[in-house]
KOLBA-420702 format. One record per residue: residue in three letters; y, x, z of N, C-alpha, C in turn. Coordinates in steps of 0.05 Angstrom, whole numbers, padded with zeros to 5 digits, always signed. Each point is the difference from the previous one (the first is absolute). Layout:
<pts>
ALAYXZYXZYXZ/...
</pts>
This chain:
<pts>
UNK-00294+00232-00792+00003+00025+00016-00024+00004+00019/UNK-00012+00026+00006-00028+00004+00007+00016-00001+00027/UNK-00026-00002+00028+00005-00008+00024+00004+00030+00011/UNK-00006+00026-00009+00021+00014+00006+00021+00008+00005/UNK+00014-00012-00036+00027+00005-00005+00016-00013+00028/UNK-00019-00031-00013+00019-00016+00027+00004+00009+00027/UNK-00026+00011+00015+00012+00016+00021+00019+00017+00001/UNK-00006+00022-00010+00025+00021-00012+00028-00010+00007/UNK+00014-00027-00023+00017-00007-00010+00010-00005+00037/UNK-00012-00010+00021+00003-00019+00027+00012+00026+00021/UNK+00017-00016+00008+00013+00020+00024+00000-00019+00027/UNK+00010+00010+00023-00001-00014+00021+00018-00016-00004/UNK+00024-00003-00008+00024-00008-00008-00013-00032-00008/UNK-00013+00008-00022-00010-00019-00026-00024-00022+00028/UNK-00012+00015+00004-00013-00016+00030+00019-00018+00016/UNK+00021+00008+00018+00012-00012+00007+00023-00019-00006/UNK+00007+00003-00027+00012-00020-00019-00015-00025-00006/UNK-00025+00009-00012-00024-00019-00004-00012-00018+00018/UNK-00004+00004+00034-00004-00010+00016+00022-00010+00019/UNK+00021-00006-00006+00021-00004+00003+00002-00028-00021/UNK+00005+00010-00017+00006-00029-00018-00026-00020-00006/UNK-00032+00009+00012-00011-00009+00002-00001-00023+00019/UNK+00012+00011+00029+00004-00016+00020+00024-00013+00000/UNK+00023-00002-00009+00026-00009+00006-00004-00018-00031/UNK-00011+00005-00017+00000-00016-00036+00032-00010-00001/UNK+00017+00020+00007+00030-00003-00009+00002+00031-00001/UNK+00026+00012-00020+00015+00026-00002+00019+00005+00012/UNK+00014-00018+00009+00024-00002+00023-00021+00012+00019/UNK-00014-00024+00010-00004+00007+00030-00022+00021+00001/UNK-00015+00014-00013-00013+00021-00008+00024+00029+00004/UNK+00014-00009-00022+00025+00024+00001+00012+00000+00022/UNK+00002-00013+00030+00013-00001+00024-00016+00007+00016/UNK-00027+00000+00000-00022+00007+00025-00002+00035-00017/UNK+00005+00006-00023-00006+00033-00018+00026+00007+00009/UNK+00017-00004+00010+00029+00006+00000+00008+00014-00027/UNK-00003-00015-00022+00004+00006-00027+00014-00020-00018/UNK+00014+00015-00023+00020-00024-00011-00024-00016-00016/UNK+00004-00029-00007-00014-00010-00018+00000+00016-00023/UNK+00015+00001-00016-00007+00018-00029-00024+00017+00001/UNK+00004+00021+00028-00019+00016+00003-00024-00010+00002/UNK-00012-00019+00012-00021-00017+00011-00019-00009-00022/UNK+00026-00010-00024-00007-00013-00015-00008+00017-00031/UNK+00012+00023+00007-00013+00024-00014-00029+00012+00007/UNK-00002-00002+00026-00014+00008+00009-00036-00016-00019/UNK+00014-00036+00010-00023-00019-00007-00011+00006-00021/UNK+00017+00012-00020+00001+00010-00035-00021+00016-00006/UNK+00009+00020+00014-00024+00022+00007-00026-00007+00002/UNK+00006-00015+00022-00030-00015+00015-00019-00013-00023/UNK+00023-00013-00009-00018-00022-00022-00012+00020-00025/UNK+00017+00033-00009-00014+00009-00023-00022+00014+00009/UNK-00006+00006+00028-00018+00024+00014-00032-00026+00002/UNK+00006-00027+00001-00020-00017+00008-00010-00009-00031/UNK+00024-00013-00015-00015-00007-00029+00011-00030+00008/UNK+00015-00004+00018+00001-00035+00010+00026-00006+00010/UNK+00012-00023-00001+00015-00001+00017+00004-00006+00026/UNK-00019+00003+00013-00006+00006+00034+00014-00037+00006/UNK+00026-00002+00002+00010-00020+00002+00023-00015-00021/UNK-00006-00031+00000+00010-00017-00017+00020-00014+00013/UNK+00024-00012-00011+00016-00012+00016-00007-00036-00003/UNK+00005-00002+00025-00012-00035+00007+00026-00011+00009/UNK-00005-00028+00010+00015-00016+00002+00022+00007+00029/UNK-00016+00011+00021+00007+00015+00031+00005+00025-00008/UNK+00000+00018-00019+00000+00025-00003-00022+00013-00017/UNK-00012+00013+00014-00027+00024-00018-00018-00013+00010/UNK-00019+00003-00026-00032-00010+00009-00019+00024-00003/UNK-00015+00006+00016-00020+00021-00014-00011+00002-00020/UNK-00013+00015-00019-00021-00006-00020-00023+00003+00015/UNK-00029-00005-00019-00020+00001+00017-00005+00033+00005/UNK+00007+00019-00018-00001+00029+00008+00024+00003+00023/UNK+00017-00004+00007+00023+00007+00019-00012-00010+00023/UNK-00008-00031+00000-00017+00000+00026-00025+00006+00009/UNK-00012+00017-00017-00023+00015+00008+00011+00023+00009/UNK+00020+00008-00009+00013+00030+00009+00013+00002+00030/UNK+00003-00025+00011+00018+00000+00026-00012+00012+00026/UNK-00027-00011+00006-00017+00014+00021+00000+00024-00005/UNK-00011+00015-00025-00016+00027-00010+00031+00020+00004/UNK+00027-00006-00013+00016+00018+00006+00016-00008+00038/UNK-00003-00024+00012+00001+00001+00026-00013+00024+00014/UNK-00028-00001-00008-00015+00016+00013+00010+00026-00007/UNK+00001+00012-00030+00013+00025-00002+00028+00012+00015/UNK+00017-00026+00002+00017+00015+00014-00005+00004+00038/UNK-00016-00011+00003-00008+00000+00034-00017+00026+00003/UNK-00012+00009-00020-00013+00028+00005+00022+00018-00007/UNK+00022+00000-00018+00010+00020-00004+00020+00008+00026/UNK+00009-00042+00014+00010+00015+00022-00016+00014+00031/UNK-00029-00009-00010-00009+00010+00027-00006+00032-00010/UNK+00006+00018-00019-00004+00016-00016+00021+00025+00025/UNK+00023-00014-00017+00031+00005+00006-00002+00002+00034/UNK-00012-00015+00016+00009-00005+00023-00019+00020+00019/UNK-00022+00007-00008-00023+00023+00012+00011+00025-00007/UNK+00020+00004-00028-00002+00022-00002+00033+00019+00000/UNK+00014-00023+00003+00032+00004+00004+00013-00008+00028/UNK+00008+00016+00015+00012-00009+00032+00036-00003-00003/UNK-00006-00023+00014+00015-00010-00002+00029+00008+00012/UNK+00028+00002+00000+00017+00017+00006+00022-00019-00011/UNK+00012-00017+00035+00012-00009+00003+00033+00007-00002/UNK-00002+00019+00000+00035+00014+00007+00001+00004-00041/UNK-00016-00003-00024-00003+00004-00021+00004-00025-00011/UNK-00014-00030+00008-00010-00008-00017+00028-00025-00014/UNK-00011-00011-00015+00031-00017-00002-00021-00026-00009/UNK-00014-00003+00006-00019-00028+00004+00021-00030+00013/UNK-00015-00026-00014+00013-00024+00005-00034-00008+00027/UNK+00016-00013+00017-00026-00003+00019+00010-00029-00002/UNK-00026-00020+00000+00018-00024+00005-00025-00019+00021/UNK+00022-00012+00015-00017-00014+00026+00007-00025+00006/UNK-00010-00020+00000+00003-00024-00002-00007-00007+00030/UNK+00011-00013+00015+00012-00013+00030+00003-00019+00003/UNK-00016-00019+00025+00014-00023+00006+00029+00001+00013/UNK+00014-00014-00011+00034+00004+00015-00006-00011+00035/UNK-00014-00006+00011-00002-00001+00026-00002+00033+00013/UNK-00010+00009-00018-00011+00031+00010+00027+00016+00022/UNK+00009+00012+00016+00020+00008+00022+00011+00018-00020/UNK+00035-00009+00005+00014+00022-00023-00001+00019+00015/UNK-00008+00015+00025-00002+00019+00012-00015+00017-00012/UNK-00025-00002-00004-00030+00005-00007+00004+00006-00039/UNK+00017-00011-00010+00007+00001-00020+00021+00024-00007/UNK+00016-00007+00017+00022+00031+00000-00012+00022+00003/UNK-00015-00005+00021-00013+00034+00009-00021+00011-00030/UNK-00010-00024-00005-00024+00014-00022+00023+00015-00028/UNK+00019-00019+00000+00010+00002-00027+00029+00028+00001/UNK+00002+00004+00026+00006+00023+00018-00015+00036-00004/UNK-00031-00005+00003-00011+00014+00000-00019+00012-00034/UNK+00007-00030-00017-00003+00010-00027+00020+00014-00008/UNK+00027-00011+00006+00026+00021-00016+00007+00024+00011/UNK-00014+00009+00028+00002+00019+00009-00021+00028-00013/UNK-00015-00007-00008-00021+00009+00002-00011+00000-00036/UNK+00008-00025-00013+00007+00006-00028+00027-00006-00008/UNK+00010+00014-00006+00033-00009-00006+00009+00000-00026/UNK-00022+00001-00022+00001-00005-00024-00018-00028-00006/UNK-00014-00003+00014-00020-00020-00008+00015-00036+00011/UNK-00003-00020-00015+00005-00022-00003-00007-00023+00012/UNK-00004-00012+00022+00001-00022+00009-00002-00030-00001/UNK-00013-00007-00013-00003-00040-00004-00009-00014+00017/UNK+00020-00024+00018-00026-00008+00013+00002-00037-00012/UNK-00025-00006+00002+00009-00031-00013-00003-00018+00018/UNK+00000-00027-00002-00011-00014+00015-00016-00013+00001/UNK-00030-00005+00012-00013-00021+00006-00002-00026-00006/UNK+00020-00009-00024+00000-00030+00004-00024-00017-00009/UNK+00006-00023+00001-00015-00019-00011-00016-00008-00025/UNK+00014+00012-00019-00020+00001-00025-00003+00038+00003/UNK+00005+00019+00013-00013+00024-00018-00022+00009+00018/UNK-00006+00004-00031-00030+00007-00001+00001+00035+00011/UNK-00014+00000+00025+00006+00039+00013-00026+00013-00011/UNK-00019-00023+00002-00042+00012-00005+00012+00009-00035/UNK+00015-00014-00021-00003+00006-00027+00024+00031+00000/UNK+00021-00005+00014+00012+00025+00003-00016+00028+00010/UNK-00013-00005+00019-00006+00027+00008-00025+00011-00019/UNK-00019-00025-00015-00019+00007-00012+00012+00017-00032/UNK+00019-00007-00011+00018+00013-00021+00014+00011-00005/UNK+00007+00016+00029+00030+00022+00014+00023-00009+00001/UNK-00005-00030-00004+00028-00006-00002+00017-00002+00044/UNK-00028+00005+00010+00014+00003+00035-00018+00027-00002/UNK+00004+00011+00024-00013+00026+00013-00006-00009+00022/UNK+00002-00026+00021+00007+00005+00026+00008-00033+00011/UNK-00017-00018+00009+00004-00018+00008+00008-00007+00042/UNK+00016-00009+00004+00000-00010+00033-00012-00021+00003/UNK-00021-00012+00014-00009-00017-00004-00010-00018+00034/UNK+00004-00027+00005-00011-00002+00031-00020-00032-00005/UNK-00012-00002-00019-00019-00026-00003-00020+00008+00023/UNK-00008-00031+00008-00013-00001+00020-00026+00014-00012/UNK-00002-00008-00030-00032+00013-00011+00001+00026-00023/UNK+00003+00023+00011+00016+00009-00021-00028+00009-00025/UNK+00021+00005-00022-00018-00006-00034-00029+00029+00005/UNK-00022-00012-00006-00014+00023+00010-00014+00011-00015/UNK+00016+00002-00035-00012+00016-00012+00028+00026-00007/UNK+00015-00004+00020+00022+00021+00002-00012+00017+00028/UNK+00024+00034-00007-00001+00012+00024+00027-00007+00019/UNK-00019+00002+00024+00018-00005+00020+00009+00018+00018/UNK+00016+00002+00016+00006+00015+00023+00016-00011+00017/UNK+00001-00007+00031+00012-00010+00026+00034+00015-00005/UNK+00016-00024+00001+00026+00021+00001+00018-00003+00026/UNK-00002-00032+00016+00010-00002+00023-00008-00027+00005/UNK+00011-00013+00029-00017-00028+00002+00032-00012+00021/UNK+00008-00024-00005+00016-00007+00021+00001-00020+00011/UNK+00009-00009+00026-00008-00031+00001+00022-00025-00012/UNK-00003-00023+00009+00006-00024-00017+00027-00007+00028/UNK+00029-00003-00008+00015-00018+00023+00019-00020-00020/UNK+00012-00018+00019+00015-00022-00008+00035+00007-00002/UNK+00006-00006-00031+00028+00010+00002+00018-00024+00003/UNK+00022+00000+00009+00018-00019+00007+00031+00004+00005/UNK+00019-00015-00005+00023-00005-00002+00008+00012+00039/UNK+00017+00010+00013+00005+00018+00027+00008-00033+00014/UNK+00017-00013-00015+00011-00029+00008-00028-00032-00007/UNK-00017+00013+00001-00018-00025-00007-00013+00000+00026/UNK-00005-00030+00006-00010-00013+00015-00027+00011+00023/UNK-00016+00011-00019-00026+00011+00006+00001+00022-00001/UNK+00024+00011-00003-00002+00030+00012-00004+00020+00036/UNK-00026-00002-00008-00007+00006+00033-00021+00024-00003/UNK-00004+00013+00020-00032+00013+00004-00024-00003-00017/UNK+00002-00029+00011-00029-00008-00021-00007-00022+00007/UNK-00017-00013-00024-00002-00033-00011-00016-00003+00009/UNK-00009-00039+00002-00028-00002+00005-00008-00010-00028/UNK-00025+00003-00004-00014-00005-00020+00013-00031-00025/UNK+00002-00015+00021+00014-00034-00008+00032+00012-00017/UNK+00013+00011+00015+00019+00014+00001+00007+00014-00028/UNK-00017+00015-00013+00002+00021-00011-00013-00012-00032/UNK-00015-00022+00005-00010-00016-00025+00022-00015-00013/UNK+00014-00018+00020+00023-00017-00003+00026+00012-00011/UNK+00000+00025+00001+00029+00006-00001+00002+00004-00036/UNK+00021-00002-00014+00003+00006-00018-00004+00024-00021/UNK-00027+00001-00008+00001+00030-00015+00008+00004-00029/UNK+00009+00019-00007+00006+00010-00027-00028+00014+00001/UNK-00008+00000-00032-00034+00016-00005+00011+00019-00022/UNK-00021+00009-00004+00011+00021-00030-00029-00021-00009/UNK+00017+00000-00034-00022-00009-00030-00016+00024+00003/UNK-00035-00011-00007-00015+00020-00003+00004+00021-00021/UNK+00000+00026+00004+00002+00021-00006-00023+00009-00034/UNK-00019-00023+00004-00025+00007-00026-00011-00021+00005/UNK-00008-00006-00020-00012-00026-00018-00038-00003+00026/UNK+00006-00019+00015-00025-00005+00006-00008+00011+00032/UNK+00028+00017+00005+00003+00012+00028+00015-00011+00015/UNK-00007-00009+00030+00013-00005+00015+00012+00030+00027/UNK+00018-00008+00009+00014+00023+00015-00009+00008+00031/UNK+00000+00016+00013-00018+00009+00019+00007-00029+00017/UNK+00023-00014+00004+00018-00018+00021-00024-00020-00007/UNK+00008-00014-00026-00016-00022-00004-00033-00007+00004/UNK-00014+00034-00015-00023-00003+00003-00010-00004+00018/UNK+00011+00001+00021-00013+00009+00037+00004-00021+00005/UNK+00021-00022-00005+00008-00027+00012-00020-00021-00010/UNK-00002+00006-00030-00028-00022-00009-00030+00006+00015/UNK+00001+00021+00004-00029+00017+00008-00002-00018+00032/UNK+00023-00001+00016+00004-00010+00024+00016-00033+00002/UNK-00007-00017-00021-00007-00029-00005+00040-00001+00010/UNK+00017+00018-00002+00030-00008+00015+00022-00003-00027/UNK+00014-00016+00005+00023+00000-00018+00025+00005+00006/UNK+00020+00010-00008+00023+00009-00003+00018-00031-00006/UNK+00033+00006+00005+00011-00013-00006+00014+00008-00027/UNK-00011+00011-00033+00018+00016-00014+00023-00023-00006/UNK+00024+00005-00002+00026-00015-00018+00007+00009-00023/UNK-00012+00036-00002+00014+00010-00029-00022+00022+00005/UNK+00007+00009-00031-00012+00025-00014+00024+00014-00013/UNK-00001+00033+00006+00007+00019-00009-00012+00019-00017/UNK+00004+00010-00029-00017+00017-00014+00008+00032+00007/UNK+00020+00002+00019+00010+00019+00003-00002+00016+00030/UNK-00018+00003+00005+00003+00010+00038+00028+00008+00006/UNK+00014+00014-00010+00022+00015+00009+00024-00014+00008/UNK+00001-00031-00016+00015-00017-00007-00008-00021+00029/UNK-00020+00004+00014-00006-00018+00021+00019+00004+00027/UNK+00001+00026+00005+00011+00009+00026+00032-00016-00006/UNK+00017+00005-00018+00020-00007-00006+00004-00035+00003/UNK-00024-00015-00014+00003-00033-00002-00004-00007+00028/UNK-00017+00021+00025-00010-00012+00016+00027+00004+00027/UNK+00014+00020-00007+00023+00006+00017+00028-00013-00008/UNK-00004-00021-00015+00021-00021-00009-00016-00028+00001/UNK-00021-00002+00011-00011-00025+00002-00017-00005+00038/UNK-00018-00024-00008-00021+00002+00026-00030+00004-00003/UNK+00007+00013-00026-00029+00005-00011-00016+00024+00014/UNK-00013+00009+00004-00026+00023+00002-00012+00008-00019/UNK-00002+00022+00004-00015+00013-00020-00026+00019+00020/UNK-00023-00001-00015-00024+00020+00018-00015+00020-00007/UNK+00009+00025-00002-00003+00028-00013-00008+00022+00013/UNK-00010+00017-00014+00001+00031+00012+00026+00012+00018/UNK-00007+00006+00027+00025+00011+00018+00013+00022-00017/UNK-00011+00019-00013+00012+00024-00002+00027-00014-00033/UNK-00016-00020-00013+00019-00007-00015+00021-00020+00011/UNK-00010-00019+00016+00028-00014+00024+00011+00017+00017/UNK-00005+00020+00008+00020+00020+00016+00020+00006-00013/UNK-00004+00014-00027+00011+00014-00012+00031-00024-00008/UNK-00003-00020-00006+00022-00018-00003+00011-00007+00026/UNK-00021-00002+00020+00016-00008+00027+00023+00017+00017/UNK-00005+00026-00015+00030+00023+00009+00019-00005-00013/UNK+00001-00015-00032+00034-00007-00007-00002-00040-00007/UNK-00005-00014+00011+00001-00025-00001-00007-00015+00026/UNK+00013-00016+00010+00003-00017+00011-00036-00019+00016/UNK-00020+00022+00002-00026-00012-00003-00015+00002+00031/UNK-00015-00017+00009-00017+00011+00026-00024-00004-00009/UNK-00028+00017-00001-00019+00000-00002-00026-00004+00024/UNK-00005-00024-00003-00023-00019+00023-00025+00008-00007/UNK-00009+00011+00027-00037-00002-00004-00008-00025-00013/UNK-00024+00001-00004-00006-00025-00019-00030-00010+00012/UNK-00007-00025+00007-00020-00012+00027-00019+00001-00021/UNK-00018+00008-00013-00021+00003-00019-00016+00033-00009/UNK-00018+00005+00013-00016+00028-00002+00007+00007-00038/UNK+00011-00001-00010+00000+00014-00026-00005+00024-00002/UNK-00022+00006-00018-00011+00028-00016+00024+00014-00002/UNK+00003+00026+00005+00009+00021-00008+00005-00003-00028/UNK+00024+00006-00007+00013+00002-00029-00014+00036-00001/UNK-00022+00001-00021-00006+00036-00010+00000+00004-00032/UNK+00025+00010+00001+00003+00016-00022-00014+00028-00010/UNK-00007-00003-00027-00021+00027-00011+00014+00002-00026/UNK+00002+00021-00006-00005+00012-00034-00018-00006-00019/UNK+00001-00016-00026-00022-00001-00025+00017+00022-00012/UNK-00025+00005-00019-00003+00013-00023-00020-00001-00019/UNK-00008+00005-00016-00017-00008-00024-00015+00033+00004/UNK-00029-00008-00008-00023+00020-00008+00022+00036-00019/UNK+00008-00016-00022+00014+00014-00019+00009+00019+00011/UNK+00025-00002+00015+00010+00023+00021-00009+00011+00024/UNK-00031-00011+00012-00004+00008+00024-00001+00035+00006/UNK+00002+00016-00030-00002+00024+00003+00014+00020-00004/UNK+00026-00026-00015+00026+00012-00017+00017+00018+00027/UNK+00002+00018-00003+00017+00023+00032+00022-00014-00002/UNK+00025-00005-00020+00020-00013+00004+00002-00027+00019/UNK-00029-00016-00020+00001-00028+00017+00002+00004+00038/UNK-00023+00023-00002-00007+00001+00027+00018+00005+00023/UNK+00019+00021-00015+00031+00001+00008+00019-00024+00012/UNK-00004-00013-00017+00020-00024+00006-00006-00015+00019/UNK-00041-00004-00002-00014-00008+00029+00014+00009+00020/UNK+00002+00029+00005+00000+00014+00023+00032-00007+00010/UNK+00018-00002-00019+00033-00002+00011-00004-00022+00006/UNK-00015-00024+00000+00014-00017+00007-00025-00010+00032/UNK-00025+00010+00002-00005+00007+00023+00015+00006+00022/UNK+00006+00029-00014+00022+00012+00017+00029-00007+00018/UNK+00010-00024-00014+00022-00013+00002-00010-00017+00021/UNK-00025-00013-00006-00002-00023+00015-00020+00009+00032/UNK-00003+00030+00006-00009+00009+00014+00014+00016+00023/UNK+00026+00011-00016+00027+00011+00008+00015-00018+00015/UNK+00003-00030-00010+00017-00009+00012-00015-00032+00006/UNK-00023+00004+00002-00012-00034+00014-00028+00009+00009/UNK-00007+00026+00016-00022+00002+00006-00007-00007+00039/UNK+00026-00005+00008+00007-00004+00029+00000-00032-00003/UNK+00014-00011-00025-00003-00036+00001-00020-00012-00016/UNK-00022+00008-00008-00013-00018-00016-00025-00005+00022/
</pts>
């Protein structure tokens, strides 16, 4: 088939099928990020393979393997579909009260369910057809490979160093206090330094492979140690262990407040200058121009400007 036909034969469709199963090398999970049945997917590949002359991909022992034409094809139709959306995005405005779009945003669960309500508040208000995901931050996922493949739109992010081949933007900043049981011992005003090392902490498991958390980093940086007894993979799950124990926990106020109005909790200044907890927005190159993406920027600015611009 002449390299005409083959163009011809290619639709955007056929693009995003193809770069899809290029990156996921499964049809399940290809057909779940396309929101498409497998059959379809796998009709789709069919196509693919008569429009190329190849079978793009072979099945291996883990799933699909590329051929050596399929993985030459991965960058070249990446790139095609990043122009077509920066195409789409210069020349189509965007119209929120219309659209029925999936937005999806991946969050550390420490983040204030306050700050969270209001954003997710101001999307359903404002799109009331459009769809909502937010994931979580954990420990193995990968957010730099999501947002680079659409699989995120929209990262929360508070590393002490944040990734600097992403875009950024300032979204709020809060400081660091000590949470505690109302009936524990050391519930006072405030600790002295001896005081506040010794006492029993619960930590959260690091969040990403190779990162330490704003608490920890600052304590190695300043030669001090903590007393930890336990680890939690769950922030949310802390306030709860620590108001049935004599443990401590040492977090963002606006996320220890928010539990300290229905649990049993008193929150202690904490004897140690700790950095400002500052939260910002990533996003990937791909969308910095997409109007939708930019949208979603702006609601959740908005949220966190509306209702934490007097406390941060």
């Amino acid at each position: 088939m002449s390299g005409k036909k083959t163009w011809e034969a290619l639709d955007v469709q056929h693009l995003r099928v193809l770069y899809t199963l290029l990156s996921e090398r499964n049809v399940s999970r290809a057909a779940r990020r396309l929101n498409l049945s497998q059959p379809a997917v796998s009709i789709a590949l069919k196509r693919l393979r008569e429009i190329f002359g190849d079978p793009l991909l072979v099945r291996s022992r883990n799933g699909m393997t590329p051929t050596d034409i399929g993985e030459s094809l991965h960058q070249p139709v990446k790139s095609a579909l990043d122009q077509l959306e920066s195409i789409v995005a210069h020349n189509s405005a965007f119209d929120p009260q219309q659209t029925t779009r999936t937005f999806n945003v991946a969050t550390p669960d420490y983040l204030s369910p306050e700050l969270l309500r209001d954003f997710m508040v101001n999307v359903r208000q404002k799109a009331p057809d459009a769809q909502l995901v937010l994931h979580s931050l954990g420990y193995r996922y990968d957010y730099d490979q999501g947002l680079e493949n659409g699989e995120l739109d929209l990262v929360v992010g508070n590393w002490s160093e944040p990734p600097g081949h992403l875009r950024m933007t300032p979204l709020l900043d809060d400081e660091i206090v000590c949470m505690m049981r109302n009936g524990h011992t050391m519930a006072k005003d405030s600790l002295t330094l001896d005081e506040y090392l010794a006492l029993d902490h619960l930590a959260p498991t690091p969040y990403a492979v190779g990162q330490r958390g704003v608490i920890d980093t600052f304590l190695k940086k300043e030669k001090l140690k903590r007393n930890v007894v336990a680890r939690v993979p769950y922030f949310q799950l802390a306030p709860y262990l620590v108001a049935e124990s004599d443990m401590v926990f040492t977090g963002s106020r606006l996320f220890s407040e928010h539990y300290a109005r229905f649990l049993p909790l008193k929150l202690v200044s904490v004897p140690i200058q700790f950095p400002r907890m500052h939260y910002y927005l990533l996003w990937h190159d791909r969308t910095h121009h997409s109007s939708d993406c930019r949208w979603l920027r702006d609601q959740f600015l908005l949220a966190a400007r509306d209702r934490f611009v007097g406390q941060s």
